[in-house]
C-alpha positions in Angstrom: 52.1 57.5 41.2 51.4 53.7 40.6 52.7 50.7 41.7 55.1 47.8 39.4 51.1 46.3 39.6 49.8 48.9 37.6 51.9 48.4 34.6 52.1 44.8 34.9 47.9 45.2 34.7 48.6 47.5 32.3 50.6 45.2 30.0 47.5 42.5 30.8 44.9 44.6 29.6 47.1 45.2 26.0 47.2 41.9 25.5 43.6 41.4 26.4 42.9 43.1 23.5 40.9 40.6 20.9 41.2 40.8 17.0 40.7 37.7 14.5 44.2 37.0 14.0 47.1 38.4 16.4 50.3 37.4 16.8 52.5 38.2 20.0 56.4 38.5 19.9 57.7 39.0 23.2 61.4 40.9 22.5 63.8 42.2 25.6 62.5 45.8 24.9 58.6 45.2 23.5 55.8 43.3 22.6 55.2 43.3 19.2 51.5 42.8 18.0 50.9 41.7 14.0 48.4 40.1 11.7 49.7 40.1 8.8 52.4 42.9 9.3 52.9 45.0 12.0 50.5 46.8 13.7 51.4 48.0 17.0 53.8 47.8 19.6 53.9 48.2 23.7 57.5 49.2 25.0 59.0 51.8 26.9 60.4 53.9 24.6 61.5 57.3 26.1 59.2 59.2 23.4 58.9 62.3 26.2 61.7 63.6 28.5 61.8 62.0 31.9 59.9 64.8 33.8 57.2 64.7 31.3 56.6 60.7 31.8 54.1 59.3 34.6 56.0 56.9 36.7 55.0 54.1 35.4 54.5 54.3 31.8 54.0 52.3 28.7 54.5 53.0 25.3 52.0 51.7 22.4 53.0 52.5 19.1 50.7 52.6 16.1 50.9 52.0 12.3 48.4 54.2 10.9 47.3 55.5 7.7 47.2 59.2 8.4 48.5 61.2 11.2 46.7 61.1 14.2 45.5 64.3 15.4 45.1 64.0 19.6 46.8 65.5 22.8 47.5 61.9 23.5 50.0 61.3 21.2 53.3 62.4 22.0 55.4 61.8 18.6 54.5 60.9 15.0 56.6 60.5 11.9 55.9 59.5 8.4 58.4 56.8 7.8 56.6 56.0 4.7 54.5 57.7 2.6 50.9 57.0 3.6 52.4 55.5 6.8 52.6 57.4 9.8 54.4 56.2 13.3 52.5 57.2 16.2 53.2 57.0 20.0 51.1 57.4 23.0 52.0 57.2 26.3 49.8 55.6 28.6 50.5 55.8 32.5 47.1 54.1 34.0 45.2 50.9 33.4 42.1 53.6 32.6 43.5 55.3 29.4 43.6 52.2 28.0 39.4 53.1 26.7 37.5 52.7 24.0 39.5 55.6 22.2 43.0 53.7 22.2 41.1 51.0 21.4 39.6 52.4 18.4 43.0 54.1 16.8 44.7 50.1 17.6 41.2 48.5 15.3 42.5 51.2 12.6 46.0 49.8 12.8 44.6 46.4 12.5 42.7 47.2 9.7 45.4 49.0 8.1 47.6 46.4 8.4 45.7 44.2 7.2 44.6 45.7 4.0 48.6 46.0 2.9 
């Protein structure tokens, strides 16, 4: 189990993350991360049932081109055609790697390009 610390370096380390242009929008229930649309989003969106959720978690949700295909990701939906939803739950500073990483440069890109 981890701490209120661990999310709060959690929510540090997402908006650590370095891109040419990002904007923040700090709302009551996320953070909202764009460049020229939206690309992702940190929350904590019940995308699991309680007992499946690590105590603390956080939510980042991804625009992406294509659906994801990982263990990590608990939902995706195709709100769009050629747009797919995905979440991931996160519950420890560490899963925050170079994979999650990657998948958030894609959403950049992809938003981006539109």
């Amino acid at each position: 189990m981890f701490h209120n610390r661990s999310l709060h370096d959690m929510m540090l380390a997402m908006r650590g993350v370095r891109f040419p242009v990002v904007h923040r929008k700090v709302q009551k229930t996320q953070i909202s991360f764009s460049n020229r649309r939206l690309f992702a989003c940190a929350s904590f969106a019940r995308v699991k049932r309680k007992a499946e959720l690590p105590d603390p978690y956080l939510v980042v949700t991804l625009g992406l081109p294509y659906p994801l295909d990982s263990e990590r990701v608990a939902v995706k939906t195709e709100p769009y055609p050629g747009r797919w939803t995905t979440h991931i739950v996160i519950g420890s500073v560490d899963e925050i790697d170079g994979e999650l990483l990657a998948w958030l440069s894609e959403a950049y890109a992809f938003a981006e390009a539109k």
